[in-house]
C-alpha positions in Angstrom: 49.9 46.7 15.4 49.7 43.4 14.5 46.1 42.7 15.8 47.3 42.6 19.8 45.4 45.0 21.2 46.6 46.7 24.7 45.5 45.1 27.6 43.8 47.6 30.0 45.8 45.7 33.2 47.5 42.9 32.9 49.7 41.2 35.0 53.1 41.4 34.1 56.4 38.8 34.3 59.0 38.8 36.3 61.8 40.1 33.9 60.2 41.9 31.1 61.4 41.8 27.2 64.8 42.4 26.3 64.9 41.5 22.6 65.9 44.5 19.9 62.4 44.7 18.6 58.6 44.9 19.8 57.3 42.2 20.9 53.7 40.6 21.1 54.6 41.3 24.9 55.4 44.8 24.8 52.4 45.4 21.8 50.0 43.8 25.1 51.3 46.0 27.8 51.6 49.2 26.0 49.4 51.0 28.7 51.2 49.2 31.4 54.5 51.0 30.2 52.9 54.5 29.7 51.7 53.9 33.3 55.4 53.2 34.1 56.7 56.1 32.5 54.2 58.3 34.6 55.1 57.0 37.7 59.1 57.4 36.9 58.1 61.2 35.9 56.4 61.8 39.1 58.7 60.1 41.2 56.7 57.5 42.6 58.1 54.7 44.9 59.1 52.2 43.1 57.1 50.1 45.7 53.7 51.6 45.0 54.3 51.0 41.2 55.2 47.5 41.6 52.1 47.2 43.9 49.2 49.1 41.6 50.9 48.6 38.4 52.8 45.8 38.2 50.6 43.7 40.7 53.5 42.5 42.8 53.7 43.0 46.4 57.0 44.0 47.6 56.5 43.3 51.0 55.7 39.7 50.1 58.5 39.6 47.4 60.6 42.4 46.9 63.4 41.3 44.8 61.0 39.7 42.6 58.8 43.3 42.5 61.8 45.5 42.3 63.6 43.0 39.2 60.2 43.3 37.3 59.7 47.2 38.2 63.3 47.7 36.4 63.0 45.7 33.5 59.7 47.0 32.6 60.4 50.6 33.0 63.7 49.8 31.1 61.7 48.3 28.3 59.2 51.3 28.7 62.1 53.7 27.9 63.4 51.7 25.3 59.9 52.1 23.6 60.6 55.8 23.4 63.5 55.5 21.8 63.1 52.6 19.7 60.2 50.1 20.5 58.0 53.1 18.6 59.5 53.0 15.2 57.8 49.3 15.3 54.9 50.8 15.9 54.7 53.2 13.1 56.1 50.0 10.9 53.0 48.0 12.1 53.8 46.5 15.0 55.8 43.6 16.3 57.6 41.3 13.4 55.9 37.8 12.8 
């Protein structure tokens, strides 16, 4: 990586990264994506993620929590397919 290190939990925007490579973004919010990926494995609400993980409350705005709880876990599983091989390169391009 190029010296951003992963935040722990950070808050997240409302529409998450779609360029074709990493970005400082994604390098910040790599635990926030594995955390995503969990919850899609298990099943969780999307609610409850948006809530915990993605600090949004959907009760108080749901289309904003449920656009930002798709992009992100889109961007999550792009990561596994692609988003890595930037990461093995040295993280995101300057």
């Amino acid at each position: 990586m190029n010296g951003q290190i992963p935040l722990l939990d950070p808050d997240v925007a409302d529409i998450a990264p779609d360029a074709p490579v990493l970005t400082g973004y994604d390098e910040e919010r790599l635990l926030t994506y594995i955390r995503l990926l969990d919850a899609a494995a298990e099943d969780a609400d999307w609610r409850e993620v948006a809530r915990i993980v993605l600090h949004i409350d959907p009760e108080q705005e749901p289309e904003r929590a449920f656009r930002s709880w798709e992009t992100h876990l889109a961007r999550a599983r792009w990561m596994t397919t692609s988003g890595y091989r930037y990461l093995l390169a040295g993280g995101a391009p300057h």
